[in-house]
C-alpha positions as CSV (number, residue, x, y, z in Angstrom):
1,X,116.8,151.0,88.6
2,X,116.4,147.4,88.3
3,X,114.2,145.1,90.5
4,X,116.0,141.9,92.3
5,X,114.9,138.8,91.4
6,X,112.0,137.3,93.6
7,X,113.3,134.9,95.7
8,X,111.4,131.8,97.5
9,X,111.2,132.2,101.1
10,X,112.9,129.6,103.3
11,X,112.2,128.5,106.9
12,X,114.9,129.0,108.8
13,X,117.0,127.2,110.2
14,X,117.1,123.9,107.8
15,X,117.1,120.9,109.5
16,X,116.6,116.7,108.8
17,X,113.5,117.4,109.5
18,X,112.2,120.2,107.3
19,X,114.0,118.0,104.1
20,X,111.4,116.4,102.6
21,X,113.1,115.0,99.5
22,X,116.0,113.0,100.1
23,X,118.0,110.6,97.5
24,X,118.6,106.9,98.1
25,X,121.7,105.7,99.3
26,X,121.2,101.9,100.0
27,X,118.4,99.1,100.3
28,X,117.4,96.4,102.1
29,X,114.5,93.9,102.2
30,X,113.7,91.9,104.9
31,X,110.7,89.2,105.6
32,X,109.1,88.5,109.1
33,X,107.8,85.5,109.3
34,X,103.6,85.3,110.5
35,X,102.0,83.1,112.4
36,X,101.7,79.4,111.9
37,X,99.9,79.2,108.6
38,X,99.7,82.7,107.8
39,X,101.8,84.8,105.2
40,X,104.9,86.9,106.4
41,X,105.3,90.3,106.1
42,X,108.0,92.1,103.5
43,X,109.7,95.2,104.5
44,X,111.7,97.5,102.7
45,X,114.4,99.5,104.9
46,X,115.3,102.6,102.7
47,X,118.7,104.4,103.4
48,X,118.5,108.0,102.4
49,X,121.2,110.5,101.9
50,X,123.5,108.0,103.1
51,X,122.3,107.6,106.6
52,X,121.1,111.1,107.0
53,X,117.7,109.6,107.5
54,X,116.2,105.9,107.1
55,X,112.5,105.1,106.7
56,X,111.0,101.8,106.7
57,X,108.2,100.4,104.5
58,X,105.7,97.5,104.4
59,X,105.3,96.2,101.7
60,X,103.3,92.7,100.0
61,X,105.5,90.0,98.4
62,X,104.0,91.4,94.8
63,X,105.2,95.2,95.4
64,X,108.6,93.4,97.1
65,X,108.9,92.1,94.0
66,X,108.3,95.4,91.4
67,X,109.9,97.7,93.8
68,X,113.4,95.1,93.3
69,X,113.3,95.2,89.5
70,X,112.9,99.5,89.7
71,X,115.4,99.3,92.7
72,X,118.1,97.3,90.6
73,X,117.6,99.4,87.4
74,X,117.5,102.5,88.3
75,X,121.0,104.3,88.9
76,X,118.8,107.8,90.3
77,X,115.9,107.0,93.5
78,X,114.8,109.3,95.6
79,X,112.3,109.4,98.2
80,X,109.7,112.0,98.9
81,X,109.5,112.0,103.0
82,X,106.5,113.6,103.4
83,X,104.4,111.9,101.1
84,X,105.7,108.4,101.2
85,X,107.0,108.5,97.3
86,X,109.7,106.7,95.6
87,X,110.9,108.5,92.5
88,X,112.7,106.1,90.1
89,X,115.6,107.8,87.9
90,X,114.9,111.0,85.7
91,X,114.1,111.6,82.1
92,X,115.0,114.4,79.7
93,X,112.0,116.5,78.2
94,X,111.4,115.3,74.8
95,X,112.8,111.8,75.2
């Protein structure tokens, strides 16, 4: 007699909420501008499995900047939920 498998348990039911992973669908930045004589602020609107959830970030001119060039590049994003991580495309083992 053969054993099954060991499976990983799952909280039940799944909901938006308990998907912490999600890929992104769409982008936008937007600027707000500050007060008289002080710098505005960047933020980065992230669309996640398109429209399923949306988070927004804040974010300084410099990382505006990075996050655009990774962003435009990069055909596979995705975006950790619960610990506030971008994850740009994927690469094989070994290449």
């Amino acid at each position: 007699m053969t054993e099954a498998p060991a499976t990983t348990p799952v909280r039940q039911p799944v909901t938006d909420d308990s998907i912490k992973v999600r890929q992104l669908s769409h982008y936008q930045f937007s600027w707000v501008a500050g007060e008289p004589g002080q710098p505005g602020t960047f933020t980065l609107q992230l669309v996640l499995d398109q429209g399923a959830w949306e988070e927004v970030l804040t974010v300084d001119g410099e990382d505006a900047d990075v996050l655009e060039d990774l962003l435009r590049h990069s055909a596979d994003v995705h975006y950790d939920v619960a610990r506030r991580v971008l994850m740009f495309g994927t690469t094989p083992v070994g290449a």
